[in-house]
PDBQT receptor file of N, H, CA, C and O in Angstrom, charges set to zero:
ATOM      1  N   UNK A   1       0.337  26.097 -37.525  1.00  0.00    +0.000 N 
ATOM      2  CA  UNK A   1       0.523  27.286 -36.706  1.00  0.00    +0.000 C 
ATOM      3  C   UNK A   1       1.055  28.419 -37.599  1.00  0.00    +0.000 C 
ATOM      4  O   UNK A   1       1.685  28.025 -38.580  1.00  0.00    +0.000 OA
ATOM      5  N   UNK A   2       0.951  29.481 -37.480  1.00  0.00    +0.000 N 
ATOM      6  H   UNK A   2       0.439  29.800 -36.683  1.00  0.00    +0.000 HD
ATOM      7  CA  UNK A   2       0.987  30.390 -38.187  1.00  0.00    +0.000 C 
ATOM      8  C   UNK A   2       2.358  31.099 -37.900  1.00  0.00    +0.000 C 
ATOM      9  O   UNK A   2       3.014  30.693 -36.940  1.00  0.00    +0.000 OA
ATOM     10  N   UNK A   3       2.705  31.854 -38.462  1.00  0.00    +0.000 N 
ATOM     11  H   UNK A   3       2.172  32.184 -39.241  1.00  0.00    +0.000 HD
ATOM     12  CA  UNK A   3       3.795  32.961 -37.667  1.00  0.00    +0.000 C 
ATOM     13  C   UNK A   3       3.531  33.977 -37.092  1.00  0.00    +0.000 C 
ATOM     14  O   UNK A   3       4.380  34.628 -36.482  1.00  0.00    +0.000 OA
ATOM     15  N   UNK A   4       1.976  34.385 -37.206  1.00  0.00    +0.000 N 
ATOM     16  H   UNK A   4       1.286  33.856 -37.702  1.00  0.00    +0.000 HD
ATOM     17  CA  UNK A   4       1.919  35.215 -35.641  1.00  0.00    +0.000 C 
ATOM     18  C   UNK A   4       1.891  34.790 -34.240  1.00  0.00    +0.000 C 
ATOM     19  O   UNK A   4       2.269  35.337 -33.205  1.00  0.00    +0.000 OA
ATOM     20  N   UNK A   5       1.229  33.444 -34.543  1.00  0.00    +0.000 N 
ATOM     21  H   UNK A   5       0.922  33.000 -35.385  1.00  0.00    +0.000 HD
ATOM     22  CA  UNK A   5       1.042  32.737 -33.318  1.00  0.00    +0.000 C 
ATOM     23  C   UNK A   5       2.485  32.164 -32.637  1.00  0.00    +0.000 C 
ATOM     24  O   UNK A   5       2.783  31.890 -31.475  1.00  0.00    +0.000 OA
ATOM     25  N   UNK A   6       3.120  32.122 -33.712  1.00  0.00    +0.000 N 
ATOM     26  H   UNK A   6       2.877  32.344 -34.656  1.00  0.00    +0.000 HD
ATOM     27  CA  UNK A   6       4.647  31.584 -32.675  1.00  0.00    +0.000 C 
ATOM     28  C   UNK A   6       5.292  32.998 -32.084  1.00  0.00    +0.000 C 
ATOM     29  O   UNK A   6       6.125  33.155 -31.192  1.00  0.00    +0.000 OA
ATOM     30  N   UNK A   7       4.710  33.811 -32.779  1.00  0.00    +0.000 N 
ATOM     31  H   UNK A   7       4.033  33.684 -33.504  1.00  0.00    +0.000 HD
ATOM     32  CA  UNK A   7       5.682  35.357 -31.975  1.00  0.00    +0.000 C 
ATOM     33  C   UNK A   7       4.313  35.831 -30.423  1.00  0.00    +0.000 C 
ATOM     34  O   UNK A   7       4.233  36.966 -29.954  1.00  0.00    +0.000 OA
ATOM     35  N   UNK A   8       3.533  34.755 -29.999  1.00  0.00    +0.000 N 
ATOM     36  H   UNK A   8       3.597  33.833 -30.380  1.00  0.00    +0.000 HD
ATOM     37  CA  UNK A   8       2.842  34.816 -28.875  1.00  0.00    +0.000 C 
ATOM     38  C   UNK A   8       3.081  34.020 -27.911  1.00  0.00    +0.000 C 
ATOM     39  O   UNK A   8       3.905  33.146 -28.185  1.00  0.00    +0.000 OA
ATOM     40  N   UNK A   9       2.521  34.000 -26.541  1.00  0.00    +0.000 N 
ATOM     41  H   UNK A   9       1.853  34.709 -26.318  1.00  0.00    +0.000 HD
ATOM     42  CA  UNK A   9       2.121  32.945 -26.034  1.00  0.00    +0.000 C 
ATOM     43  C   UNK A   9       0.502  32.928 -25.092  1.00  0.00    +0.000 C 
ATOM     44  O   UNK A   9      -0.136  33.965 -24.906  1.00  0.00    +0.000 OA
ATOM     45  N   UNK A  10       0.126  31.794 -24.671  1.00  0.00    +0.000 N 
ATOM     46  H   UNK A  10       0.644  30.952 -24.822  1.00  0.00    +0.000 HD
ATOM     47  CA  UNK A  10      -0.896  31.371 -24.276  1.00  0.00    +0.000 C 
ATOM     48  C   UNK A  10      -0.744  31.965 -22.811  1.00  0.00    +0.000 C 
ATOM     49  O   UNK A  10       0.309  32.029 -22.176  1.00  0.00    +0.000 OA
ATOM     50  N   UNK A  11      -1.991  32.385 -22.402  1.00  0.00    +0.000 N 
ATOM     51  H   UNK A  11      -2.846  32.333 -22.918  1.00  0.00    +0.000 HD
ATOM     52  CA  UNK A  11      -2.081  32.643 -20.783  1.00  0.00    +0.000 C 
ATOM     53  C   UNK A  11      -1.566  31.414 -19.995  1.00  0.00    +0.000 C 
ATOM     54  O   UNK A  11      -1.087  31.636 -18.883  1.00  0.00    +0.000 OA
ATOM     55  N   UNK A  12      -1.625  29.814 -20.569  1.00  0.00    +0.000 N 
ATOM     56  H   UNK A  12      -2.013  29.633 -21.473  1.00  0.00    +0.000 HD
ATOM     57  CA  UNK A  12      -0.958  29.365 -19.745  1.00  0.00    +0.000 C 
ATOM     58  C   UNK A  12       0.102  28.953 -20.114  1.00  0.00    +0.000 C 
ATOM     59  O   UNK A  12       0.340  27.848 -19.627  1.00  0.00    +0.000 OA
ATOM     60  N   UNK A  13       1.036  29.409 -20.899  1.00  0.00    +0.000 N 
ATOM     61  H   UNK A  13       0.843  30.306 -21.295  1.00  0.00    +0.000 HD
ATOM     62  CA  UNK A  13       2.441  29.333 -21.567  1.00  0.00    +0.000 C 
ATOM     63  C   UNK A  13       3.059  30.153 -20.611  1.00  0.00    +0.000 C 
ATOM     64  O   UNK A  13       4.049  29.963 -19.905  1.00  0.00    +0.000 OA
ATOM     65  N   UNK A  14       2.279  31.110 -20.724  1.00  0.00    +0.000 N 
ATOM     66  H   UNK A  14       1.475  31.264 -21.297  1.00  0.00    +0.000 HD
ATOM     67  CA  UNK A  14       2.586  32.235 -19.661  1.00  0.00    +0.000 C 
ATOM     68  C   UNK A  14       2.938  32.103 -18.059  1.00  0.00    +0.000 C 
ATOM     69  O   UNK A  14       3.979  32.270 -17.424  1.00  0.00    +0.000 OA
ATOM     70  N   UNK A  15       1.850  31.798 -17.762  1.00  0.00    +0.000 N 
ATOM     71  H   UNK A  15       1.004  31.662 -18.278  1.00  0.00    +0.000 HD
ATOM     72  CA  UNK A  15       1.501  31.420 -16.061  1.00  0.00    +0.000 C 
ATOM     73  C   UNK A  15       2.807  30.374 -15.861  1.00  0.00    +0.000 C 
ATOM     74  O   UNK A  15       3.727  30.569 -15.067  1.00  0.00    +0.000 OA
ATOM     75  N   UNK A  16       2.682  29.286 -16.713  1.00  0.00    +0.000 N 
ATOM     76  H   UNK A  16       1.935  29.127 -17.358  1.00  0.00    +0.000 HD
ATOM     77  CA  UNK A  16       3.734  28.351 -16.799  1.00  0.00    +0.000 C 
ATOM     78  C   UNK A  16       5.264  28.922 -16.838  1.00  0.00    +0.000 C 
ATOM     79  O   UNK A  16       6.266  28.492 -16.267  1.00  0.00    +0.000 OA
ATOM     80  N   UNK A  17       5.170  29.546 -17.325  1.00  0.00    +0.000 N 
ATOM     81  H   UNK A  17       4.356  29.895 -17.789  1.00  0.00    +0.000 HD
ATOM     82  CA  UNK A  17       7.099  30.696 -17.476  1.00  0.00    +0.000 C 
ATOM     83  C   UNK A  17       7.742  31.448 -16.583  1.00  0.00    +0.000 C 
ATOM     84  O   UNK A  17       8.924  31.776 -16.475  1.00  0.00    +0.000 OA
ATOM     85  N   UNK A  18       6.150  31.817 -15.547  1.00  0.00    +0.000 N 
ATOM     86  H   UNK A  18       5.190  31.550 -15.635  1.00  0.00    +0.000 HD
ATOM     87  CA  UNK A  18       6.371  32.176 -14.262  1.00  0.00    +0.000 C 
ATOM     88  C   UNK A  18       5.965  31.994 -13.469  1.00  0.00    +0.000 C 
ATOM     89  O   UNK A  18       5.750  32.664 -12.459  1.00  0.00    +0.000 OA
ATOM     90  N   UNK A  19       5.668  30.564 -13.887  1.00  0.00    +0.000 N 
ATOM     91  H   UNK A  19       5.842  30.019 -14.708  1.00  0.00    +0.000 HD
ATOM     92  CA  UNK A  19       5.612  29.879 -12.222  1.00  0.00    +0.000 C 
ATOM     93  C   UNK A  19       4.234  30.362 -11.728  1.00  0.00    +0.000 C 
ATOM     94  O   UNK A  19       4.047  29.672 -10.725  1.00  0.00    +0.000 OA
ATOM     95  N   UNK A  20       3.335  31.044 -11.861  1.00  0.00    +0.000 N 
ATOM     96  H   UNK A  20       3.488  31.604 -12.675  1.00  0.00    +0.000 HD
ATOM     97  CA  UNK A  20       2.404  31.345 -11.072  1.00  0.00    +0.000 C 
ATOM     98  C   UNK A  20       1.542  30.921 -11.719  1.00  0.00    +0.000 C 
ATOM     99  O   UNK A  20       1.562  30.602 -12.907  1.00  0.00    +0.000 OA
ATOM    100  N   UNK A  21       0.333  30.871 -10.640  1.00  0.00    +0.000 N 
ATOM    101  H   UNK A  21       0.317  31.131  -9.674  1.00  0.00    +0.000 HD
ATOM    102  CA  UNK A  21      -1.061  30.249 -10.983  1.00  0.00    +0.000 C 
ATOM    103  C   UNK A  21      -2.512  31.584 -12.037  1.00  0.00    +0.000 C 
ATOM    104  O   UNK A  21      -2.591  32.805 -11.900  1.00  0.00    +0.000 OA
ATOM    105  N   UNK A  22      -3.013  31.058 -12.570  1.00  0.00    +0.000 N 
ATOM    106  H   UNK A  22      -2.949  30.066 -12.681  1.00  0.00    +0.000 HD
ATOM    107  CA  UNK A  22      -3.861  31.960 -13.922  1.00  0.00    +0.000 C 
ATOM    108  C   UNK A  22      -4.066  32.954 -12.531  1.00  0.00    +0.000 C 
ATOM    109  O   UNK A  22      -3.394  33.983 -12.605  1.00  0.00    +0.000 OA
ATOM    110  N   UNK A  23      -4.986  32.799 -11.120  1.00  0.00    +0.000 N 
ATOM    111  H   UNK A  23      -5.531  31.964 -11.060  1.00  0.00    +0.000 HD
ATOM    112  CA  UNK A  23      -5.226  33.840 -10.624  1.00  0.00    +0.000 C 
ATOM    113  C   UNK A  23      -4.408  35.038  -9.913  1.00  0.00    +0.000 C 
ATOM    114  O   UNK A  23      -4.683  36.189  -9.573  1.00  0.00    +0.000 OA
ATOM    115  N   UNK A  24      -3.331  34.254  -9.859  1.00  0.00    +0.000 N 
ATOM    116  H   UNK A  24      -3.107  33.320 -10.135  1.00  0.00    +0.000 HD
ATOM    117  CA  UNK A  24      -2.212  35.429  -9.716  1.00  0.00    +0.000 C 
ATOM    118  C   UNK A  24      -2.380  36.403 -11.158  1.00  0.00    +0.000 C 
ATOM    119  O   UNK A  24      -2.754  37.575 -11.162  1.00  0.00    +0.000 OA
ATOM    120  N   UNK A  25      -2.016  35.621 -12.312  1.00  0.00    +0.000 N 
ATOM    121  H   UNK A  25      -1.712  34.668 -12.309  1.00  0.00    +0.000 HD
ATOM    122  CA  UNK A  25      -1.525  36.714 -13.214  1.00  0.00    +0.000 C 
ATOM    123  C   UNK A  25      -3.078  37.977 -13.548  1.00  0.00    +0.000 C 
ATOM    124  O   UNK A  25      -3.176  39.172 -13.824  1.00  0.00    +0.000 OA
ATOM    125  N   UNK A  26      -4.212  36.623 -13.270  1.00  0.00    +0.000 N 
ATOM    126  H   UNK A  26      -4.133  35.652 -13.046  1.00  0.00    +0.000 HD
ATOM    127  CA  UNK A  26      -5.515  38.294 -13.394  1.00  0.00    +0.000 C 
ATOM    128  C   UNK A  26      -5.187  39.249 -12.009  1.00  0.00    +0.000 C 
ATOM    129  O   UNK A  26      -5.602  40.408 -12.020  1.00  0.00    +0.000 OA
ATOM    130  N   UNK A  27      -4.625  38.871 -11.119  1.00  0.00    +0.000 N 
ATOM    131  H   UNK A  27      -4.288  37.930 -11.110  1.00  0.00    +0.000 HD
ATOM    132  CA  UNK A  27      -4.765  40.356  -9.791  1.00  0.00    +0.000 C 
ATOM    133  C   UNK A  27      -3.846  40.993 -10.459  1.00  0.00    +0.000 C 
ATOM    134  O   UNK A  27      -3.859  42.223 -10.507  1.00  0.00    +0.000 OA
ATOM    135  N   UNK A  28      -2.954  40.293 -11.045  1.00  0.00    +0.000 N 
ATOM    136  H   UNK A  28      -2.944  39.294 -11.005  1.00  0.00    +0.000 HD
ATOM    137  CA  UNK A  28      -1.450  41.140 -11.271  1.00  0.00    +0.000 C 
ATOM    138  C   UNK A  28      -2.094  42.256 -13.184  1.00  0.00    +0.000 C 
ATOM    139  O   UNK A  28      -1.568  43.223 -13.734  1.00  0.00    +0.000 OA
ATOM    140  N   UNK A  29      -2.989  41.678 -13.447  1.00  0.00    +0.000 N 
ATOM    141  H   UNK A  29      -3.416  40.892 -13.000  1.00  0.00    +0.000 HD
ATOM    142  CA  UNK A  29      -3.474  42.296 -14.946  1.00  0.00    +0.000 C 
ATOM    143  C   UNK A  29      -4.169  43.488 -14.326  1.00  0.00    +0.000 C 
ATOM    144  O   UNK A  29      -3.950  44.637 -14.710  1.00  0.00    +0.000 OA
ATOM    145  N   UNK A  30      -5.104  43.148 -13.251  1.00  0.00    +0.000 N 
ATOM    146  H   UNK A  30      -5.282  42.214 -12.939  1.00  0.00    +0.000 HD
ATOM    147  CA  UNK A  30      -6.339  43.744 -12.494  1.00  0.00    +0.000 C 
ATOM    148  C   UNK A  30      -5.384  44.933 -11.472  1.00  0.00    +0.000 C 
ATOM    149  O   UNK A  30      -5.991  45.877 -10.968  1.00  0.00    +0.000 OA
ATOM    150  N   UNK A  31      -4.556  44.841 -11.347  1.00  0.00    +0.000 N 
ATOM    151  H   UNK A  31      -4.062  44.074 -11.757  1.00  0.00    +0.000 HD
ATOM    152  CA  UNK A  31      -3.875  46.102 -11.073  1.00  0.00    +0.000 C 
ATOM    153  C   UNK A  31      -2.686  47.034 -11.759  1.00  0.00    +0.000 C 
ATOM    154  O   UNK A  31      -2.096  48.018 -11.312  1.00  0.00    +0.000 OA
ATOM    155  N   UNK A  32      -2.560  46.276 -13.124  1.00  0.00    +0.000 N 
ATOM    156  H   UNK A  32      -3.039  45.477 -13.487  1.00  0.00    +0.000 HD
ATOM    157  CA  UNK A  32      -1.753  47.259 -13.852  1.00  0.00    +0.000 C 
ATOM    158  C   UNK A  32      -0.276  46.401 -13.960  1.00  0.00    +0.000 C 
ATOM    159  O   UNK A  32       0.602  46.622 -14.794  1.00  0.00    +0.000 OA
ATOM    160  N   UNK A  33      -0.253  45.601 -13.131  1.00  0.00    +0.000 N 
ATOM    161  H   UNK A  33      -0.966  45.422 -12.454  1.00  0.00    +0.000 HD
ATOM    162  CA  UNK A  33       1.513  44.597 -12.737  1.00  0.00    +0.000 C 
ATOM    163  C   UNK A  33       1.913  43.810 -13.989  1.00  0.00    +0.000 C 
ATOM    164  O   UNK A  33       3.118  43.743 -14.232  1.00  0.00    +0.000 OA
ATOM    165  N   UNK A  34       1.011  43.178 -14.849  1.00  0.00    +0.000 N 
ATOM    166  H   UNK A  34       0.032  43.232 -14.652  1.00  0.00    +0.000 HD
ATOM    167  CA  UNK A  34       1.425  42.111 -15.825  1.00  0.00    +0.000 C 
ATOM    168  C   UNK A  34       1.759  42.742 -16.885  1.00  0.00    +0.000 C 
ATOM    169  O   UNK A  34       1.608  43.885 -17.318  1.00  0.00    +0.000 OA
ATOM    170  N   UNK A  35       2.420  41.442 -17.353  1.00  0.00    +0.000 N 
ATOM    171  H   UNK A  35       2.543  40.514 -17.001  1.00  0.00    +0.000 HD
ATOM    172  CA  UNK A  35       3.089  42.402 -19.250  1.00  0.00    +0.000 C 
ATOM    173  C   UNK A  35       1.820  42.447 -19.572  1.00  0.00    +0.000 C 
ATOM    174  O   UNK A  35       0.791  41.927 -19.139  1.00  0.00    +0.000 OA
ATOM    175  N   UNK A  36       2.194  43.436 -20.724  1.00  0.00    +0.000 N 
ATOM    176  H   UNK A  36       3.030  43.859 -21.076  1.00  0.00    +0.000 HD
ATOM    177  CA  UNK A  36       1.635  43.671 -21.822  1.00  0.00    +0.000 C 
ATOM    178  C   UNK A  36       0.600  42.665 -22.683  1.00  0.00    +0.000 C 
ATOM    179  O   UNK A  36       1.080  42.045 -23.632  1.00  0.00    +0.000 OA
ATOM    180  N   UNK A  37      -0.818  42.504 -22.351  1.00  0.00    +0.000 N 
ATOM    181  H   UNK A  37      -1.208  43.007 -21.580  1.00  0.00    +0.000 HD
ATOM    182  CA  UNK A  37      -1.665  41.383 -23.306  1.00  0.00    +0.000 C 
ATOM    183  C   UNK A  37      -2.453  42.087 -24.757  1.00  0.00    +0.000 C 
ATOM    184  O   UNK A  37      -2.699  43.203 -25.214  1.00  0.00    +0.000 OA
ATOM    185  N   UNK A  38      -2.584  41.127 -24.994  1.00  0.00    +0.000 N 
ATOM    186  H   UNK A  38      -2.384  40.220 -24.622  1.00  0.00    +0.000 HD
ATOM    187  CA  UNK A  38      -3.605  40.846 -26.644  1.00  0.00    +0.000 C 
ATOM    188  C   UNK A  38      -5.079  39.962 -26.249  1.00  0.00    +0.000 C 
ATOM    189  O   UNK A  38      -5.247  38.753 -26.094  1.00  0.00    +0.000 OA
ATOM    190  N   UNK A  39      -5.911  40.954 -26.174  1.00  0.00    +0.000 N 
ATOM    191  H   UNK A  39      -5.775  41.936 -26.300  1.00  0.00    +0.000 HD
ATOM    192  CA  UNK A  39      -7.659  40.444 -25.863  1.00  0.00    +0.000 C 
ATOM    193  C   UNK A  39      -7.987  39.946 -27.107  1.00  0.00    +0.000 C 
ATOM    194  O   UNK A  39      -8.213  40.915 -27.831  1.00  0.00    +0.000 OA
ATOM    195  N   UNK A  40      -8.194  38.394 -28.014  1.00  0.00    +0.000 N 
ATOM    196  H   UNK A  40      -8.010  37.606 -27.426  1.00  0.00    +0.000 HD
ATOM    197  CA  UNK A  40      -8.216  38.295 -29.382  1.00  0.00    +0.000 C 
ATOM    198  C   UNK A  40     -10.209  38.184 -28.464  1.00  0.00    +0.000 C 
ATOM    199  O   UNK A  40     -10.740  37.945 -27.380  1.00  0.00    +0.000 OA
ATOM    200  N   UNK A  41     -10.618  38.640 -30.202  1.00  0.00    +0.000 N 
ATOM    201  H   UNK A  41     -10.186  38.835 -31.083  1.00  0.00    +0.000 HD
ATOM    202  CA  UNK A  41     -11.923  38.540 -30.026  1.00  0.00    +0.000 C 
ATOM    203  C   UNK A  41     -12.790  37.357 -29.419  1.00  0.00    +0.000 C 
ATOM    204  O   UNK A  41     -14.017  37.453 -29.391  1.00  0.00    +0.000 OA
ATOM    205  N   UNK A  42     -12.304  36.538 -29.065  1.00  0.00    +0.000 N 
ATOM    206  H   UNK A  42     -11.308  36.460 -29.088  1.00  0.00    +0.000 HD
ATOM    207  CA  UNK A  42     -13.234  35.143 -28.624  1.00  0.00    +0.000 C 
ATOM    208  C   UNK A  42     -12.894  35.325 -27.083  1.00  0.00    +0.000 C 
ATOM    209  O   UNK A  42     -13.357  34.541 -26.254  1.00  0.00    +0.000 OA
ATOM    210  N   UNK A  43     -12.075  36.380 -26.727  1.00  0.00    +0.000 N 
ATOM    211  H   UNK A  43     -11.699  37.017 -27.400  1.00  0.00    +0.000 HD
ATOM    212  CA  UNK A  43     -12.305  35.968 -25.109  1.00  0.00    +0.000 C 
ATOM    213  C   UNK A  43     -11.142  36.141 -24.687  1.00  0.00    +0.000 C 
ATOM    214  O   UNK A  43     -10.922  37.011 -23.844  1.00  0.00    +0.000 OA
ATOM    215  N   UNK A  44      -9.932  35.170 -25.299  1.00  0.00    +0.000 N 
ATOM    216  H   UNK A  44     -10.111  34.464 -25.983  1.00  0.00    +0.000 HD
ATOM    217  CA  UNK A  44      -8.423  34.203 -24.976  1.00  0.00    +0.000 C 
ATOM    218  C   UNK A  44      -7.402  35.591 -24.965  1.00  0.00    +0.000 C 
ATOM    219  O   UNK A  44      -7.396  36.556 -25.729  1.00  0.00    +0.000 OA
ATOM    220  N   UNK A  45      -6.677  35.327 -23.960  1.00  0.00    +0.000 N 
ATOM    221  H   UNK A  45      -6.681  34.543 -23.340  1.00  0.00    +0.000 HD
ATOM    222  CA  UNK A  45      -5.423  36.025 -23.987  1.00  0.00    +0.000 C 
ATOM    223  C   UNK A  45      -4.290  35.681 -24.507  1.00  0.00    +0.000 C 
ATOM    224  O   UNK A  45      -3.650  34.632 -24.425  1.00  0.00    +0.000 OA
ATOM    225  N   UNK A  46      -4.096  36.660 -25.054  1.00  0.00    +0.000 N 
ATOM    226  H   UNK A  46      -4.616  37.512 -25.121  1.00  0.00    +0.000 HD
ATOM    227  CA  UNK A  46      -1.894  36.615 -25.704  1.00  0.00    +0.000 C 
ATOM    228  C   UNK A  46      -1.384  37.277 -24.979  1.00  0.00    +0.000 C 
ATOM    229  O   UNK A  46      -1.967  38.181 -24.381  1.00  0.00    +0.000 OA
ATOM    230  N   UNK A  47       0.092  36.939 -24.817  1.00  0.00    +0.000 N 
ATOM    231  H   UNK A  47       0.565  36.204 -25.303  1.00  0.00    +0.000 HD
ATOM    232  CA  UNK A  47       0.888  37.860 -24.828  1.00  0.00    +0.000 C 
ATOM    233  C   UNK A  47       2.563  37.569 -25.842  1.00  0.00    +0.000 C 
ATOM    234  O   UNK A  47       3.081  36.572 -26.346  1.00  0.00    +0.000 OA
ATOM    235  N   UNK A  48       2.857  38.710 -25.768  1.00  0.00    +0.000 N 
ATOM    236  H   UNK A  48       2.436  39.520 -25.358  1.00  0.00    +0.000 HD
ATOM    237  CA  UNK A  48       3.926  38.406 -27.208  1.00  0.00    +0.000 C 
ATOM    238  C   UNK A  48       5.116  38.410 -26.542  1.00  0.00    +0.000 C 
ATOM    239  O   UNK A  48       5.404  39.157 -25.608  1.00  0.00    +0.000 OA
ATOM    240  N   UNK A  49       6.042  37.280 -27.199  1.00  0.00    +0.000 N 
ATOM    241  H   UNK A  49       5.808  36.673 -27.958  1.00  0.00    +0.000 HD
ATOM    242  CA  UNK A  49       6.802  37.100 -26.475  1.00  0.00    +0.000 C 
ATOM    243  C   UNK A  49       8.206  38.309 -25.795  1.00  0.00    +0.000 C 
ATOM    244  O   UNK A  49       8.983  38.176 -24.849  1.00  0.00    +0.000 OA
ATOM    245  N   UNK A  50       7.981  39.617 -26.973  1.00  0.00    +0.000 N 
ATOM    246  H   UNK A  50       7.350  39.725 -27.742  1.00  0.00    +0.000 HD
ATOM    247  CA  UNK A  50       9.003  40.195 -26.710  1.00  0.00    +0.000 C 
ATOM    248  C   UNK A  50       8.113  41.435 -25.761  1.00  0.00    +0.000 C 
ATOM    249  O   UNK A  50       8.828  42.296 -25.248  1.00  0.00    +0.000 OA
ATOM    250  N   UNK A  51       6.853  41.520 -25.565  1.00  0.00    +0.000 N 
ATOM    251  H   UNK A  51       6.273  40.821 -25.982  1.00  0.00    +0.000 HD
ATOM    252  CA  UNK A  51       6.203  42.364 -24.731  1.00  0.00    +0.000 C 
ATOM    253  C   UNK A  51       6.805  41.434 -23.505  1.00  0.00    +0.000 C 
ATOM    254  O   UNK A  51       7.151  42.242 -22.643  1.00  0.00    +0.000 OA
ATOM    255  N   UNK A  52       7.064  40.192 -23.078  1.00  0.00    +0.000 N 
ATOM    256  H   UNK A  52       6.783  39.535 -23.777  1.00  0.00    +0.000 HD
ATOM    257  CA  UNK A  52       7.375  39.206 -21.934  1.00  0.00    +0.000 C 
ATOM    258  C   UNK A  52       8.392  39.539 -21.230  1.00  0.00    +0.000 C 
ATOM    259  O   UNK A  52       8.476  39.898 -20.055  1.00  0.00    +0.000 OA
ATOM    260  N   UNK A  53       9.397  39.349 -22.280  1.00  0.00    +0.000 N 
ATOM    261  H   UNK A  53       9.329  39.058 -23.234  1.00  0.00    +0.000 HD
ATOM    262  CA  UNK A  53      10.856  39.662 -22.140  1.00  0.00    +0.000 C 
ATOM    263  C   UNK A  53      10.890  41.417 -21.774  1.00  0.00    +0.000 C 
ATOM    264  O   UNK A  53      11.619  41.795 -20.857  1.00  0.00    +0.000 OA
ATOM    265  N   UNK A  54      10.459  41.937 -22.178  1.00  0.00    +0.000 N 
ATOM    266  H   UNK A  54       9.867  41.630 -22.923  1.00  0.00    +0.000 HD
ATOM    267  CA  UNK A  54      10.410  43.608 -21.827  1.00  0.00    +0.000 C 
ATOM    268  C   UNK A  54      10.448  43.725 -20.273  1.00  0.00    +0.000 C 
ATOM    269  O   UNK A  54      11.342  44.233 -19.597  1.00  0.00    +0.000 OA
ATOM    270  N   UNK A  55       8.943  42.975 -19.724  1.00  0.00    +0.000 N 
ATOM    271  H   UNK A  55       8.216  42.562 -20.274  1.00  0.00    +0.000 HD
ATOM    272  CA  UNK A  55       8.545  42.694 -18.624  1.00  0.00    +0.000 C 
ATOM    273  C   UNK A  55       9.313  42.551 -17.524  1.00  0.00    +0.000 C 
ATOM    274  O   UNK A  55       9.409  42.968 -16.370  1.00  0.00    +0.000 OA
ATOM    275  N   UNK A  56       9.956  41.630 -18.482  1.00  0.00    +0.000 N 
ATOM    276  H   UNK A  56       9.878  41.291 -19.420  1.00  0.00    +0.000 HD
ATOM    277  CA  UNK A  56      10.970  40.369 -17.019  1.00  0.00    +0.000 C 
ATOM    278  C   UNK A  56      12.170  41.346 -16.630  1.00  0.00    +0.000 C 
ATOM    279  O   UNK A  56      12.654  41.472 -15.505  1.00  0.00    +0.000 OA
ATOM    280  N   UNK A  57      12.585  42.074 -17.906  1.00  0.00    +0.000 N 
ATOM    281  H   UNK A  57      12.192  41.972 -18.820  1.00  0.00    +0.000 HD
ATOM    282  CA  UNK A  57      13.695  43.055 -18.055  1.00  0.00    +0.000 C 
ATOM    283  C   UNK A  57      13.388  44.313 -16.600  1.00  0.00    +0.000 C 
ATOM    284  O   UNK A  57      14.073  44.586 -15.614  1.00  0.00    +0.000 OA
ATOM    285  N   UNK A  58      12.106  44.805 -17.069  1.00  0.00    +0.000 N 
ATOM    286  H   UNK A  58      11.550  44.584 -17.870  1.00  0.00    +0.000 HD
ATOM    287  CA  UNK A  58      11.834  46.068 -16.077  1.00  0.00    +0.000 C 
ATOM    288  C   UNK A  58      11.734  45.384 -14.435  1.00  0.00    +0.000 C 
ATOM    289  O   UNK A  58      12.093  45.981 -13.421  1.00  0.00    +0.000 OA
ATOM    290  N   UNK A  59      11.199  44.100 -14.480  1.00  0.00    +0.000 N 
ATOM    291  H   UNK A  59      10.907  43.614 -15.304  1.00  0.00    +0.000 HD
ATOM    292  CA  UNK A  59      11.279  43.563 -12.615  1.00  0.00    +0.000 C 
ATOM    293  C   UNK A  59      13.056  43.032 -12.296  1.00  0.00    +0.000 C 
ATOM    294  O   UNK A  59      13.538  42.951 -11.167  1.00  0.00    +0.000 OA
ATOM    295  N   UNK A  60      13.628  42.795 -13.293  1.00  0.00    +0.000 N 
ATOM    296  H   UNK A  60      13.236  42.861 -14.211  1.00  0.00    +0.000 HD
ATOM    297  CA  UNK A  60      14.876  42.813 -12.805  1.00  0.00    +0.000 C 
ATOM    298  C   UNK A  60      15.417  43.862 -12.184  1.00  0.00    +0.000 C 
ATOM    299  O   UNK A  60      15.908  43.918 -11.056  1.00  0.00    +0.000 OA
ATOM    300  N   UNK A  61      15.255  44.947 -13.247  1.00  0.00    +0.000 N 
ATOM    301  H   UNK A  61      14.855  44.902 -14.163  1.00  0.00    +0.000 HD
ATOM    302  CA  UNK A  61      15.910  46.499 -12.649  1.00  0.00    +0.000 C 
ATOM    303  C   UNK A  61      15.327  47.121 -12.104  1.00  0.00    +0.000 C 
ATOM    304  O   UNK A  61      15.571  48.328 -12.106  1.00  0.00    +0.000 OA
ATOM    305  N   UNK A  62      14.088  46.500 -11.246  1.00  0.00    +0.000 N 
ATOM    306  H   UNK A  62      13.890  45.519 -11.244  1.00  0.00    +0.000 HD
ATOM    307  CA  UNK A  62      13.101  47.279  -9.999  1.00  0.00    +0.000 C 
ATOM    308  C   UNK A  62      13.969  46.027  -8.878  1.00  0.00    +0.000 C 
ATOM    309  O   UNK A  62      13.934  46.120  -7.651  1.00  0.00    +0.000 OA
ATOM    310  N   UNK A  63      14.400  45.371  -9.323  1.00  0.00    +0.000 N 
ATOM    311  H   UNK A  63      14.429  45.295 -10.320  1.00  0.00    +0.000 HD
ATOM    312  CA  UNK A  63      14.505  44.439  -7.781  1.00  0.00    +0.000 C 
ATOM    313  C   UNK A  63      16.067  44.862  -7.234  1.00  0.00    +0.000 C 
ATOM    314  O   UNK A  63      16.498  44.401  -6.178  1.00  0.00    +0.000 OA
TER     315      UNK A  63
């Protein structure tokens, strides 16, 4: 594994961290709601872990 790949995670690293299912997080991509992703050329989604944490930060201080 590389060291970019540990400063990512997997769409379902992801889904898994919050609990929700892959089609939640595409409505939530598909309207603008999800962190921050990485489209790598084959298709697969990233997201990095401190784009995550950013995330989780801004729905805390909306709730």
């Amino acid at each position: 594994m590389t060291r970019r790949e540990r400063l990512t995670l997997t769409l379902s690293e992801v889904c898994t961290e919050l609990g929700i299912s892959r089609s939640t997080f595409y409505d939530w991509r598909a309207k603008g709601r999800a962190p921050r992703c990485i489209k790598l050329p084959n298709g697969e989604i990233r997201v990095r872990y401190a784009d995550l944490d950013r995330w989780l930060d801004s729905r805390e201080e909306a709730a």
